[in-house]
C-alpha positions in Angstrom: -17.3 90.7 355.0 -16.8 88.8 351.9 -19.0 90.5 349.9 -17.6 94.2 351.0 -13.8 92.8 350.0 -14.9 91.5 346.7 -16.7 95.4 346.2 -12.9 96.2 346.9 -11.3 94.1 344.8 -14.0 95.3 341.6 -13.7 98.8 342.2 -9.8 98.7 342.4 -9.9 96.1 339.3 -11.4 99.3 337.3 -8.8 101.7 338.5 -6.2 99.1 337.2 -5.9 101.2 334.0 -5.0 104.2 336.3 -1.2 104.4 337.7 -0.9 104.4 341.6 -0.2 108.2 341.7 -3.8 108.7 339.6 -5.6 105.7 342.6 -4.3 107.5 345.0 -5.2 110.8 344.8 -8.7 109.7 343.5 -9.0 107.8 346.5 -7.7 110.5 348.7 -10.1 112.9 346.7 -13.3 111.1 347.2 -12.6 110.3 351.2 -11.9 113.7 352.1 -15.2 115.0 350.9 -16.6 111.9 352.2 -15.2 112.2 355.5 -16.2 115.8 356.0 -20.2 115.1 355.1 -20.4 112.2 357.4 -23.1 113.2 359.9 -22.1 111.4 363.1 -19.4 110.2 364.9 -20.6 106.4 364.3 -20.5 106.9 360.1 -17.0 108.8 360.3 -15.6 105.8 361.9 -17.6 103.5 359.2 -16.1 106.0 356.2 -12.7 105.8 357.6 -12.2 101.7 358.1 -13.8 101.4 354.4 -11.3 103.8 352.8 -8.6 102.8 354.6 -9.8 99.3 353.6 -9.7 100.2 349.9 -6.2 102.1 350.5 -4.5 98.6 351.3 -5.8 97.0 348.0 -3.8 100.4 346.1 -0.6 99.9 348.6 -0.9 96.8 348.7 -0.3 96.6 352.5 -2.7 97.6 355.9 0.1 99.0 357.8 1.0 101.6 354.9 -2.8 102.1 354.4 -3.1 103.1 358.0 -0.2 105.8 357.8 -1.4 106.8 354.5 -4.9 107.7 356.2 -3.2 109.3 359.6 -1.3 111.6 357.8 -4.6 112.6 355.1 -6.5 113.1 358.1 -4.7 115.2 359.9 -6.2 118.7 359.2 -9.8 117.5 360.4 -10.4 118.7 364.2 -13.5 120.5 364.8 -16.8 118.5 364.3 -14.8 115.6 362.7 -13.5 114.5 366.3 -14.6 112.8 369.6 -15.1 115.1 371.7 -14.6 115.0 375.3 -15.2 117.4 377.9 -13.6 117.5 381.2 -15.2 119.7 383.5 -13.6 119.8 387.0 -15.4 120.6 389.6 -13.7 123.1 391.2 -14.4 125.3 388.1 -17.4 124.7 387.7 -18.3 127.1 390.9 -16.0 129.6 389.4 -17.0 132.8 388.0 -15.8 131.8 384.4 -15.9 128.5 384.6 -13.4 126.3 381.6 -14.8 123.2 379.9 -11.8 121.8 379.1 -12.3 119.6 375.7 -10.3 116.3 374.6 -10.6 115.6 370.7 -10.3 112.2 369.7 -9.8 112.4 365.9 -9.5 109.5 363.4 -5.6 110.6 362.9 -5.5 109.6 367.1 -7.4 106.5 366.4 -5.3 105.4 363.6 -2.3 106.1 365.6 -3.0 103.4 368.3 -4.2 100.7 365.6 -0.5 101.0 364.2 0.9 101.1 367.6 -0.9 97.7 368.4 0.3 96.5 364.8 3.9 97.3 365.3 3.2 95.8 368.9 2.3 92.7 367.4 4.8 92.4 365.1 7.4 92.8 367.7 5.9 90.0 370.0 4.9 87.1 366.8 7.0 88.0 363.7 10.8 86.7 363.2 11.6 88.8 360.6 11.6 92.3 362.5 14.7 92.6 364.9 14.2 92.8 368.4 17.4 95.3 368.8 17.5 99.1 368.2 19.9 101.5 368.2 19.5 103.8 370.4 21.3 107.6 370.0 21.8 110.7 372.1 18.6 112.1 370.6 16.3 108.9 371.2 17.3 109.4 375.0 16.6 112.9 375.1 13.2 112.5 373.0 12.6 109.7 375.7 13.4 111.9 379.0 10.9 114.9 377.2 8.3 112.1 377.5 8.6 111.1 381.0 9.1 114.8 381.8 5.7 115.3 380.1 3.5 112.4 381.7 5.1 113.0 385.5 3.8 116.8 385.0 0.6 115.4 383.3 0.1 113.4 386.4 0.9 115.7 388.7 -1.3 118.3 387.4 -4.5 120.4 388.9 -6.6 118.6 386.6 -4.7 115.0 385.8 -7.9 113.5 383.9 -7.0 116.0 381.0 -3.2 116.7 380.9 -2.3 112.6 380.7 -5.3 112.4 377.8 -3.3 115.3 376.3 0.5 113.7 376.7 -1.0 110.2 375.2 -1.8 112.1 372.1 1.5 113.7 371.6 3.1 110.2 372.7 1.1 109.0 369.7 2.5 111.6 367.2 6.0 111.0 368.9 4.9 106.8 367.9 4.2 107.6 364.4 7.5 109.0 363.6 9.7 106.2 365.4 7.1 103.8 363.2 8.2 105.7 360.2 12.3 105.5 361.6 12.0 101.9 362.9 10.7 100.4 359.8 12.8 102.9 357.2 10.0 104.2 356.0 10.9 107.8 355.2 11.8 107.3 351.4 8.1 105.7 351.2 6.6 108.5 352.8 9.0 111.0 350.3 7.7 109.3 347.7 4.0 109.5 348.5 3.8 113.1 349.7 3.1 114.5 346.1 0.1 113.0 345.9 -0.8 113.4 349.8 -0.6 116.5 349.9 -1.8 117.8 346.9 -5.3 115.9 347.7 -5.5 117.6 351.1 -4.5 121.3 349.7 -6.9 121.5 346.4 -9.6 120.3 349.5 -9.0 122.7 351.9 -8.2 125.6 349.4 -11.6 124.7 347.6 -13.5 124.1 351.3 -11.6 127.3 352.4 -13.5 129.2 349.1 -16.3 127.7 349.7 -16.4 129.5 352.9 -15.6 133.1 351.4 -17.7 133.0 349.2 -20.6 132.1 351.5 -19.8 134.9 354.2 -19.3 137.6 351.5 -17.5 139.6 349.1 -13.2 139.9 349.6 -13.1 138.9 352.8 -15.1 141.1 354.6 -18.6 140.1 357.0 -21.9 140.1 355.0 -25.1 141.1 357.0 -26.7 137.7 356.9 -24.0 135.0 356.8 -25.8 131.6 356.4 -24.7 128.9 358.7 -24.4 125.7 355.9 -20.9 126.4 356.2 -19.1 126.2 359.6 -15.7 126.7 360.7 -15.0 130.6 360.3 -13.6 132.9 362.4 -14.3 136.3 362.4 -12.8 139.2 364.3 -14.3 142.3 366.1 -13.0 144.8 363.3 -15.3 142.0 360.8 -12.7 140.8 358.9 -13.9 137.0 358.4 -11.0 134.8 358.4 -11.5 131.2 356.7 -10.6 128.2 358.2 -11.1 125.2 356.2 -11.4 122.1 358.6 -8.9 123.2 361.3 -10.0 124.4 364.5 -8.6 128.2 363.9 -7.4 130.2 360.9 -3.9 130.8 362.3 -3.9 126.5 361.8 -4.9 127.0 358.2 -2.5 129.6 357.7 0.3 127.4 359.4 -0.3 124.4 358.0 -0.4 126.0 354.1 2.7 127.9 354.7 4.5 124.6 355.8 3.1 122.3 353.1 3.1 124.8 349.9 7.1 124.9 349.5 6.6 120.7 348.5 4.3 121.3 346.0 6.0 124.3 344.3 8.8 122.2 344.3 7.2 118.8 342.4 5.0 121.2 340.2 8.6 122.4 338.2 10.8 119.6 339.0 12.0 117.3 336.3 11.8 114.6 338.7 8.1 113.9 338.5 5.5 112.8 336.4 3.4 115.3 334.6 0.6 114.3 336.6 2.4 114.8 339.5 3.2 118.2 338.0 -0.2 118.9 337.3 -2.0 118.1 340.6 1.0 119.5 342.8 0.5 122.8 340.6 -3.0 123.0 341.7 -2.7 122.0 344.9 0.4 124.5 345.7 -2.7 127.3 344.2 -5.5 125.8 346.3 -3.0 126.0 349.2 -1.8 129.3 348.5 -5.8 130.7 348.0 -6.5 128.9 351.6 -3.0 130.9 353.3 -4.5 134.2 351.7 -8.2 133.9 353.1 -6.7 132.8 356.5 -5.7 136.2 357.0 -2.8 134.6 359.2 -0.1 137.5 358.8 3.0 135.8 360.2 2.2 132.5 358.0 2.3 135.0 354.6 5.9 136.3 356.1 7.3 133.3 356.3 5.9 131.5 353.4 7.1 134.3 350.9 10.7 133.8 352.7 10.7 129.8 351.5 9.7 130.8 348.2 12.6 132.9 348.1 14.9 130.3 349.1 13.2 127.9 347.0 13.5 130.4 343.7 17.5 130.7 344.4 17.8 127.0 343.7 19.9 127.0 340.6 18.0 123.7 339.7 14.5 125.2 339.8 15.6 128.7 338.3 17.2 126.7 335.3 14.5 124.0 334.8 13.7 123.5 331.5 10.9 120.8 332.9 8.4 123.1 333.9 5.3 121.7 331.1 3.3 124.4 329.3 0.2 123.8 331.6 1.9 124.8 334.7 3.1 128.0 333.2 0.2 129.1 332.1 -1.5 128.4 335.4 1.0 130.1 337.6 1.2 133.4 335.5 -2.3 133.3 335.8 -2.5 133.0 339.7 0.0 135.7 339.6 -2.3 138.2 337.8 -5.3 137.2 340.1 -3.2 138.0 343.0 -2.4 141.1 341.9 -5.7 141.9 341.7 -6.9 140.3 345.5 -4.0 141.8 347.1 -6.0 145.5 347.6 -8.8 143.9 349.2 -7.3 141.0 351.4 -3.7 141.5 352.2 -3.6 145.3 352.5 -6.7 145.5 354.9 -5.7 142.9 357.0 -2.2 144.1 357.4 -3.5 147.7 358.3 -4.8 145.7 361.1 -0.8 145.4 362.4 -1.8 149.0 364.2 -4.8 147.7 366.7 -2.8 144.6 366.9 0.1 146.7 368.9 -2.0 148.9 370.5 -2.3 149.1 374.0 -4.4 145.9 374.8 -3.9 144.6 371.7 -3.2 141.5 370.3 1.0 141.6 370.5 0.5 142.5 374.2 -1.7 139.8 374.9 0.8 137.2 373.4 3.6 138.8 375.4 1.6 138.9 378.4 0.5 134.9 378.2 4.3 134.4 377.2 5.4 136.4 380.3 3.1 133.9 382.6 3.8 131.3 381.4 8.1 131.8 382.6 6.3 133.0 385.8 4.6 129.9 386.4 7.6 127.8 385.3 9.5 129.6 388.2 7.2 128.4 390.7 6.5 124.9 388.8 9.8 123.6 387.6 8.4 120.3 386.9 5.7 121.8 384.4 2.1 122.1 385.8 0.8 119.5 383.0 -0.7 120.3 379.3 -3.7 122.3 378.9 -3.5 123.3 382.2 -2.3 126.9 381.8 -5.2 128.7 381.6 -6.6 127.8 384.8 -3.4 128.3 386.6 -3.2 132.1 385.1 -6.9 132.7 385.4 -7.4 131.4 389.2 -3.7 132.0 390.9 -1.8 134.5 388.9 -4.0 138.1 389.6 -3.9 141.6 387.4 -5.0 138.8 383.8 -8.1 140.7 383.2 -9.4 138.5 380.1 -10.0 134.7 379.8 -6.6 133.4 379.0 -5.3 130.4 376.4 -2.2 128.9 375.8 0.9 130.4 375.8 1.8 131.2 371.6 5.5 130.2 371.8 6.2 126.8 371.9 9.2 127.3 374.4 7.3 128.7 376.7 4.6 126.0 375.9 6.8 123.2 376.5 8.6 125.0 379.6 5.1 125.9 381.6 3.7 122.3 380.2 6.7 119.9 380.8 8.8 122.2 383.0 12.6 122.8 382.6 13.8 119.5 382.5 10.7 118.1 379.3 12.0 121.4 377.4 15.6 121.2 377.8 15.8 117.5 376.6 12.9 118.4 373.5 14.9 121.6 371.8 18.4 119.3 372.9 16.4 116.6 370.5 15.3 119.0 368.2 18.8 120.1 367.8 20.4 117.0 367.2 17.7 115.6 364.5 18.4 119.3 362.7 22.2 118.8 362.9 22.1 115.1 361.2 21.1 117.2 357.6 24.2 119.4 358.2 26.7 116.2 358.7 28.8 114.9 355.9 26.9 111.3 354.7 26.7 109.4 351.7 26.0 111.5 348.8 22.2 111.2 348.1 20.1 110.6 344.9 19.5 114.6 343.5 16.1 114.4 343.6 16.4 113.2 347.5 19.2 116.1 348.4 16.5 118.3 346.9 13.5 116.7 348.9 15.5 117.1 352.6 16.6 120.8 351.3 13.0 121.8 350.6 11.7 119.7 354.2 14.3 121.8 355.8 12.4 124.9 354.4 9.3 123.2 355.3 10.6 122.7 359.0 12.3 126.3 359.6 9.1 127.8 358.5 7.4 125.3 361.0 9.3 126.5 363.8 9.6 130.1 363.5 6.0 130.2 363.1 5.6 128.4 366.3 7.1 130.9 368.1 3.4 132.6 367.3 1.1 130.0 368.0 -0.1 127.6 370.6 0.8 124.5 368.5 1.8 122.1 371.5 -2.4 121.5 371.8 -3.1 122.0 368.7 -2.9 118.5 367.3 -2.9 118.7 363.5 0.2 121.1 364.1 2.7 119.4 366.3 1.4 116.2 364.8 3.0 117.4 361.7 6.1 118.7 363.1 7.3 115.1 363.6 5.9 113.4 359.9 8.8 116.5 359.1 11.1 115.5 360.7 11.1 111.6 359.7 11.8 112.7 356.4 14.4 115.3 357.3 16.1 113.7 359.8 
């Protein structure tokens, strides 16, 4: 153990020339590409403790080290995960039987070392107070919990709903760590360089991925199989994913975390390498949101570019370096050029998608089930548990069903009236808090919660589309947004 700390301490001593924003990301860099060629579940854990090892010796504490490294780690799901399947047996004599999956990823793992951290703390350190204030919205965020776990419990299939609430209870943790501990203008202040390394990765992983299925976008005869995690749809259209479980989740996730980076690329708040990376992360990110072919997550992304474009700051900057310019009016020119052969074909797609049996209609039908089921359920029948109850009791659902994609009717079916009732009455409050009259902040902060509110609207009107209660890099991000909002 000695010898690995003093490897540490020589390979930071090296970087010491190198400012924290330039450790950082090269440390963010090299474990991301690290952590996605780890071959087994035993070395991912290995690669994760040593980089989050050497990310205490660059923040100079293990606590920040360990959020650093849950939120960097977010995006990996599929094949980067513990995976464990639940199988009950009553479905297992069915005609279409489920195999219901739980997966553990290294964000989930990290969550409940800080959890026993702050735990500790509480119980052996004098300097943290043992009193918290607790508001309208902490009460309501707690009642969604219980609302959640009772349903979980009560479930068909209790084994998987309760694994399913812990997780979310651990994204729920992870923001009252970052509220506790007043830790939001730390995590402002390292989101540059955050998420810069985890767009260029995906956007270049995401490319990676085109080019190996084929030519702009479309199914090649052969596609080799060196590269996983692509979708592709019955009208061949291959869709890229990056290291989320769906392209929808690239898409999504892009859309929410593109407006930040536009915004540090031109602002006169940041350092020039901080311009420079953000720059080429916000293009990486963009590239990823085209070749996830997610329609509803280009909508809404071109919508907070609008708003952010009417900021009389950012039209006016005169901070924008000549790099940056030179790179965007580039980008702009190779989009005009990809645009005939990605967006357009996958938008002509909008007419199968509201034909008869089409995509729209399935949506609207799962959405349409899921307030049936609510009806009958008021409590909520438990997360993850939808399916089953639509496939085995509901009759005239011809297809294998999924989740709801509408995270009211998510939350309603999951946690029943009384989980989503107190969640959107939290959700409200933590929203309203940006619109009350406080103590005037820095500019460059007003600025930061004005583009998170961006961030957070496109967040939730795009999950008004998508399954995102089970999907965990999603929701998990909803709340890292609103501890910096809020």
């Amino acid at each position: 153990m000695y010898r690995f700390t003093l490897l540490f301490k020589n390979i930071v001593r090296h970087m010491s020339g190198w400012s924290k924003e330039q450790q950082l990301f090269a440390w963010s860099m090299v474990l991301l590409v690290v952590l996605f060629v780890v071959p087994s579940n035993k070395a991912l854990l290995l690669v994760s403790f040593i980089f989050t090892v050497g990310l205490s010796f660059i923040l100079k504490k293990f606590t920040l080290a360990i959020l650093y490294a849950y939120i960097l780690m977010l995006p990996f799901q599929n094949g980067k995960g513990m995976d464990f399947l639940v199988v009950p047996a009553e479905l297992v004599y069915g005609n279409t039987p489920f195999i219901m999956t739980v997966n553990i990823t290294v964000s989930g793992l990290l969550s409940i070392v800080l959890l026993y951290m702050h735990i500790r703390d509480r119980i052996f350190s004098k300097q943290i107070s043992s009193s918290t204030q607790i508001n309208t919205s902490d009460i309501l965020l707690g009642i969604f919990i219980v609302a959640t776990i009772v349903a979980s419990i009560m479930s068909n299939i209790p084994l998987l709903s309760f694994l399913l609430a812990l997780q979310i209870c651990g994204y729920i943790f992870v923001y009252y760590y970052i509220q506790h501990h007043r830790l939001h203008l730390w995590v402002i202040k390292i989101l540059p360089t955050l998420l810069s390394s985890l767009s260029i990765f995906e956007g270049v992983w995401s490319i990676l991925q085109y080019v190996n299925k084929g030519s702009f976008g479309y199914l090649s005869p052969s596609p080799a199989d060196n590269l996983t995690h692509v979708a592709m749809e019955d009208v061949s259209f291959v869709r890229m994913q990056g290291t989320f479980g769906h392209p929808n989740n690239l898409g999504f996730f892009m859309a929410c975390i593109t407006p930040f980076l536009f915004y540090y690329s031109v602002s006169k708040h940041t350092s020039v390498f901080t311009k420079i990376i953000s720059s080429v992360g916000f293009i990486s990110g963009v590239t990823a949101l085209l070749l996830s072919g997610s329609r509803a997550s280009w909508i809404f992304f071109a919508l907070a570019m609008v708003l952010i474009l009417r900021i009389p700051i950012i039209r006016a900057s005169q901070a924008v370096i000549p790099f940056v310019k030179r790179l965007y009016l580039s980008y702009v020119i190779f989009c005009a050029i990809l645009i005939p052969f990605i967006v357009i074909p996958r938008l002509s797609q909008l007419a199968v998608t509201f034909n008869v049996g089409g995509g729209a209609e399935f949506r609207w039908d799962l959405i349409n089930k899921s307030f049936q089921i609510t009806a009958h359920n008021p409590l909520g029948v438990g997360l993850g548990i939808f399916p089953q109850i639509v496939f085995y009791q509901i009759k005239g659902f011809t297809s294998a069903p999924t989740q709801p994609h509408n995270l009211i009717a998510q939350i309603m079916v999951a946690s029943g009236y009384i989980g989503a009732i107190s969640f959107f009455g939290f959700l409200y409050l933590k929203i309203k808090m940006y619109f009350l009259p406080i103590t005037p902040r820095v500019k460059y902060l007003q600025l930061m919660h004005y583009i998170g509110m961006i961030s957070l609207g496109v967040f939730l009107a795009l999950s008004m589309f998508y399954p995102i209660l089970t999907e965990q890099q999603l929701f998990a991000w909803l709340w890292i947004l609103l501890s910096i909002v809020a």
